[in-house]
N, C-alpha and C positions, 0 to 999 in steps of 0.2 A: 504494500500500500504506500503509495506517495503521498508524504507529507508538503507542505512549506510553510514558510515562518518560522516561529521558533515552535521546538518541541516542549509537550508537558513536562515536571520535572519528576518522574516515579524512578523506581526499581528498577523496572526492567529498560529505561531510556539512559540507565545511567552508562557512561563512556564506550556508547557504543560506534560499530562500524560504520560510517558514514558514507556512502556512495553518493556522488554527486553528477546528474545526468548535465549535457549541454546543457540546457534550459532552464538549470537554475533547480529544477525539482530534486527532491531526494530522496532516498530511504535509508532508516535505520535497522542493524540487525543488532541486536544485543548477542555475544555468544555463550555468554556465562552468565548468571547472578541465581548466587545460592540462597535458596530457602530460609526463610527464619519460619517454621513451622515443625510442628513433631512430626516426622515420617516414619512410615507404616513397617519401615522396615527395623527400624528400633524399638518399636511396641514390645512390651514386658522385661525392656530389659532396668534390671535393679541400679541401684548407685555404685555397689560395687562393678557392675558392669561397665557401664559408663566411664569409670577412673581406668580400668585395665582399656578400655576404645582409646580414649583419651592419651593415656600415655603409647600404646602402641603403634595408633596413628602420628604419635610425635617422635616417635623411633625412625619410623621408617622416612620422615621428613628432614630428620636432622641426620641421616644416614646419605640420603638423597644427595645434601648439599656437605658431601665430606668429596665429593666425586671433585677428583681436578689435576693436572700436572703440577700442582705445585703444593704445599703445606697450605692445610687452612686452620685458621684458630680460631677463639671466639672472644669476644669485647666483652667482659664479665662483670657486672657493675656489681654484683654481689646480693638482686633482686632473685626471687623465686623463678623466672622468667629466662636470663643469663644460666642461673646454675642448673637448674634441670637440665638444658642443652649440654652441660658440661659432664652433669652425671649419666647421659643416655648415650654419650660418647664413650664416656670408659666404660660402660656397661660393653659398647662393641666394640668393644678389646682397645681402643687408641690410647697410644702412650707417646709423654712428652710431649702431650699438646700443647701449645702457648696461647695464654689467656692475656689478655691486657684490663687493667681500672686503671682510671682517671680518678684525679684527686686535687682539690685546688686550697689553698690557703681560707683559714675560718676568717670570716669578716661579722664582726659584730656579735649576735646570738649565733650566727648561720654558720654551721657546721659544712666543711669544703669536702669531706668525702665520706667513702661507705668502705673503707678499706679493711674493716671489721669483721667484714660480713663475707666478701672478694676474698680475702686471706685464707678464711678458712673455707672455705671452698674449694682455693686452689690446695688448700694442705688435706684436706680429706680425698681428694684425687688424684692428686701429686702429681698439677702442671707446670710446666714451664711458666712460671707468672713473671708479668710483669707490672709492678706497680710505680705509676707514672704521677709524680708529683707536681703540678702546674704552681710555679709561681705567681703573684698576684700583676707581677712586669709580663707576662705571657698574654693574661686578657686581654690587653688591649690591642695587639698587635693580631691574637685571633680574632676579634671584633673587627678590624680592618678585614683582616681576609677573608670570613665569615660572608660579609656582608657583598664583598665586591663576587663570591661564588654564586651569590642566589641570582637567579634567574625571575625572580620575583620576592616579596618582601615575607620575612620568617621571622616572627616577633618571639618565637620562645627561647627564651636563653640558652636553650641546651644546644641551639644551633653552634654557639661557640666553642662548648664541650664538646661535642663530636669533631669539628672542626679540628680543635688541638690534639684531641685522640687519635682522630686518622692521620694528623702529621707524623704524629709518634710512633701510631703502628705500622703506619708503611714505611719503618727505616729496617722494618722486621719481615713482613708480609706482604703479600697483594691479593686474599681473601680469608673472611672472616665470617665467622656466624651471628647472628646478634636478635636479643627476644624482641623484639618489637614486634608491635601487632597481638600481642596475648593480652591486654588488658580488653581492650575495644572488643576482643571475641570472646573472650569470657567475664565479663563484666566486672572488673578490677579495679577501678575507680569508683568512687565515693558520689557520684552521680546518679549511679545506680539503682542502690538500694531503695530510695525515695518515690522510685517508679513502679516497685512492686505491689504495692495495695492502690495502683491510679487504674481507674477502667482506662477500655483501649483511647476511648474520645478522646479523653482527657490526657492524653501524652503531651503533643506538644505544647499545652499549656505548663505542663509539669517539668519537663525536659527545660523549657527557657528558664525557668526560675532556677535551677539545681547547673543548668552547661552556660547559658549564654555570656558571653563576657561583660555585658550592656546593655540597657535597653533603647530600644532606637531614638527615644527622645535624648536619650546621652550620646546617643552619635551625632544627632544632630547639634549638640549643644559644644561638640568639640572642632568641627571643619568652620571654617568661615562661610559665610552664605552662598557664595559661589558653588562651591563646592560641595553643598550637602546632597545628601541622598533626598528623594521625593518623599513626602510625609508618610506614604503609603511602607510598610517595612517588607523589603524584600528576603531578608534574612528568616524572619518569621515565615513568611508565603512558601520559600523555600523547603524546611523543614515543616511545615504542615503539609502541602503536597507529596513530600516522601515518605513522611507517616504514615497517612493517612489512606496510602496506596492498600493495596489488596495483601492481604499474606499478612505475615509478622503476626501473630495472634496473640498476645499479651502487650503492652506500652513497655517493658523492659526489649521484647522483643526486637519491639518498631524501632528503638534507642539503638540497641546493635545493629541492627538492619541500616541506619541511617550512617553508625559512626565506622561500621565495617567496609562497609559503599564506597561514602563520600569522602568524613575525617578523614579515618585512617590515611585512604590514598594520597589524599591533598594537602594534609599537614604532616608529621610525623614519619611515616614511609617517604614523604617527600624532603622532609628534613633529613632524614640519614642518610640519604641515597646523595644529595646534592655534595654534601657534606665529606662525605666518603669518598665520592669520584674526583672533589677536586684535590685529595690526592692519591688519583690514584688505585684507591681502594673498595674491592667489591666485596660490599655487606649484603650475604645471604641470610633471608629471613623465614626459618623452616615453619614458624608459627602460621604463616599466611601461604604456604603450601597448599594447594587447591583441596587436595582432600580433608586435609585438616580445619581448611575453613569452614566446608558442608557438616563436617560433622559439629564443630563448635556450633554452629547455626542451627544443628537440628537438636543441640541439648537441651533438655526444660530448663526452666532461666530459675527456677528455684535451687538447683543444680549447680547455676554460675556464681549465684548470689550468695552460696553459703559461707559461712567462714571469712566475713565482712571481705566477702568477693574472691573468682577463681577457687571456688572452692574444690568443685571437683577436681583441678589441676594441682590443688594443696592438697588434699588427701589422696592422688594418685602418686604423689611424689615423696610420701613419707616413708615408704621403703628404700628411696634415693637419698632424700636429702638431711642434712642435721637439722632440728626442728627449732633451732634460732633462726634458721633460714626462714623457714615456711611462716616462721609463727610471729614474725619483725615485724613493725608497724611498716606499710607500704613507704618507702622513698622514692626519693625523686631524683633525675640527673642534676646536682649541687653544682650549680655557679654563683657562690654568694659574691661576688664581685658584682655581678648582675641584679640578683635578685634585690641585692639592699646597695642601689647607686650611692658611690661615693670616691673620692680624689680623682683619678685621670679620666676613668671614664664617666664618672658623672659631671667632669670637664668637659670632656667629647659631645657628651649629650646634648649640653648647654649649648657648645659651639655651632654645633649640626641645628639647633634648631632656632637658633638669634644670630646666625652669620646672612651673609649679602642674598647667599642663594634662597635659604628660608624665606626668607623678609620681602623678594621679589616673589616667590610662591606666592607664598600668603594661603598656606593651605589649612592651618589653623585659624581658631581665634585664639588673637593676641591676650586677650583674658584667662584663656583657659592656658594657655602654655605660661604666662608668668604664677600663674597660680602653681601648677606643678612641678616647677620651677621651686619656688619659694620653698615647697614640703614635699624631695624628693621620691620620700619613698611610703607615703600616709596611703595615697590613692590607689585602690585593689581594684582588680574586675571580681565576678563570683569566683574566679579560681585561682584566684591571689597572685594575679600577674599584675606586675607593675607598669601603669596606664601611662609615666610617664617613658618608658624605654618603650612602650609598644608605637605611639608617637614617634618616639628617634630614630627605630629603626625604618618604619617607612622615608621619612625623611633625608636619612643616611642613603636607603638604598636610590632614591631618587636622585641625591646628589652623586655617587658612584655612578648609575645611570648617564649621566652628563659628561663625567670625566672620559 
C-alpha cells in the first residue's frame, strides 16, 4: 500500500525500509519488531523456567559475539549487566579475558567510581583487569572530543565516560562486549515500577510524570521565542501514539515497547556506539541480540519488575554471581565532574553559552540561562540530569558544528 506525507508514529512504522518510487510515493516495510505480549509458546512455563530461558538465551548471545580474528573483552563497570557477560564467558571455558572500568576522581558528595564492585568480579573470574583511573584534567579534554564525535547533540554525561574508556581501551583492543540495553528490556530502572498498578489508558499519562525530563511548558519557557516549539507538545503526541498502538498488553509493557523501539536505539545504543567508533572501537551488545530481545519482550512484566527491577535476570544469575553484585543498589556511569559543574568545565559551560556565537544565536532566553548560571547545579529534570549542561551541550555541539 502507498502511503504519502508523513507516516503515523506506531510499532510497526518504527525505522522501517523505505522504498521510494519516481513520483514521490512510497512504501514502508517494517522487517522486524518484537512482540510485547505473552506468546502461546511460553504458556505454563514457571519463574524458574523463565530464569534458566533467560540466562541460556544470554549464553548463547554472549557466545555469538566472542566470534572474531582478534581478542574480545568486555567494558565491566561492575553492574549486574557487565558481570553476568563476564560470568557466562568463563562459564564457556575463556581465560584471560581482559575486562576494563572506568573511574574518575570524587567531586563533592559524588563518588567517581564502582571499582568495588569491577574488582571483585574480575577476582572471582580471574580476568585480565584493567582498572583505569581518569583524572579530573582528562574531562575536559574528553568533553572536547566527546562533543566534536556526535553526529548530533548527546546530553548524558556518560557520553564522556565512554568517550575516555574507549580511548583507553583501544590502546588494548578493537572489540569488546558491553551490557547495555538490559535495563530498557527488562525493566531496570526506577520508572518502572510506578506503571504497574496504571490501566493500559492510563500509560502515557503515567510514563510522563515518572520518564519525561520537562514539561512542554518548561520547554517553552527555556528557547527564546523564535525558536520554540508550537504550543501543541509533540513529544507527548509522540509517545501516546506509540502507546497506544495495538499489542503491548499491560502500561509497563507499552513503557518497554516504547523504550526498546525508540530510547534504547536513539539514545544510549547510540551513545556507545558513536563513542566507541570514534576510537576505533566495536562495542558488541549481546543483550539486544534478536533472540534475546523477543524473549525479554514476551516475559510477564511482573517477572521484570521483581526484585526492585531485572529480577528474573537477578535471580537467574545467582548461581553466577557474588550476591553484592546482584543485591547493590543500581549505579550509574559516574562523571561527577559532570554531574555536579564546577572549575574548568563549568568555565567551559559558561563560555559556550555567553560567548559571540551564543549571543548571535540567541537560542535561549537570556533569563533562563543567567539564572542557571547563577545556581549551577540546583536545577534537575525528573531524572536528575542537570538542565544546565543539557543546555551547553546542544550549544557546544552547535558551535563544533560551525568550526
Amino acid at each position: 500500500m502507498f502511503s504519502s506525507g508523513s507516516v503515523p508514529i506506531t510499532p510497526s512504522s518504527r525505522n522501517p525500509k523505505r522504498t521510494i518510487e519516481p513520483d514521490g510515493r512510497f512504501t514502508d516495510l517494517t522487517y522486524w519488531a518484537p512482540p510485547h505480549t505473552r506468546q502461546e509458546k511460553y504458556a505454563g512455563l514457571t519463574e524458574n523456567d523463565w530464569e534458566d530461558l533467560i540466562l541460556d538465551t544470554l549464553q548463547t548471545a554472549v557466545e555469538r559475539r566472542m566470534v572474531a580474528d582478534v581478542p574480545v573483552g568486555v567494558l565491566l563497570s561492575g553492574g549486574i549487566d557487565s558481570s553476568v557477560i563476564v560470568a557466562l564467558l568463563a562459564k564457556a571455558g575463556q581465560h584471560g579475558l581482559q575486562t576494563f572500568s572506568i573511574g574518575f576522581e570524587r567531586v563533592g558528595d559524588r563518588e567517581g567510581d564502582e571499582f568495588e564492585f569491577s574488582d571483585l568480579i574480575a577476582k572471582e573470574f580471574d580476568t585480565d583487569h584493567h582498572q583505569l583511573m581518569m583524572p579530573s584534567s582528562t574531562v575536559l579534554g574528553g568533553l572536547d572530543g566527546a562533543v566534536d564525535a556526535m553526529s548530533e547533540p548527546m546530553v548524558s554525561h556518560d557520553c564522556i565516560a565512554f568517550y575516555l574508556l574507549s580511548q583507553a581501551v583501544s590502546q588494548h583492543l578493537t572489540v569488546v562486549q558491553s551490557g547495555q540495553g538490559a535495563d530498557e528490556l527488562l525493566a531496570g530502572y526506577d520508572w518502572y515500577p510506578p506503571l504497574a498498578t496504571v490501566t493500559r489508558e492510563q500509560t502515557t499519562e503515567a510514563y510522563a510524570k515518572v520518564f519525561f525530563d520537562r514539561d512542554h511548558s518548561d520547554v517553552l519557557a527555556i528557547f527564546a521565542p523564535e525558536y520554540a516549539i508550537a504550543a501543541e507538545d509533540p513529544s507527548r503526541r509522540f509517545v501516546m501514539a506509540h502507546q497506544a498502538a495495538p499489542g503491548a498488553e499491560t502500561a509497563v509493557d507499552a513503557a518497554l515497547r516504547l523504550d526498546t523501539q525508540v530510547m534504547l536505539v536513539d539514545d544510549p545504543v547510540k551513545r556507545v556506539d558513536t563513542m566507541t567508533m570514534a576510537w576505533g572501537l566495536e562495542a558488541r551488545v549481546p543483550f539486544l541480540d534478536h533472540d534475546f530481545v523477543e524473549l525479554a519482550a514476551s516475559c510477564p512484566a511482573e517477572l521484570k519488575l521483581a526484585g526492585a527491577g531485572k529480577g528474573v535476570l537477578k535471580d537467574a544469575s545467582r548461581a553466577l554471581l557474588p550476591s553484592e553484585v546482584i543485591d547493590r543498589t543500581k549505579g550509574y556511569f559516574p562523571v561527577p565532574g559532570i554531574r555536579h559543574l564546577h572549575g574548568d568545565v563549568l568555565d567551559m559551560v559558561r563560555d559556550a553559552l555567553t560567548n559571540d556565537a551564543a549571543r548571535t544565536r540567541g537560542l535561549y532566553r537570556r533569563e533562563t540561562v543567567d539564572a542557571l548560571l547563577a545556581a549551577p547545579n540546583e536545577t534537575r529534570t525528573t531524572l536528575g540530569a542537570n538542565v544546565l549542561w543539557q543546555l551547553a551541550v546542544l550549544e557546544m555541539w552547535l558551535q563544533s558544528m560551525a568550526n
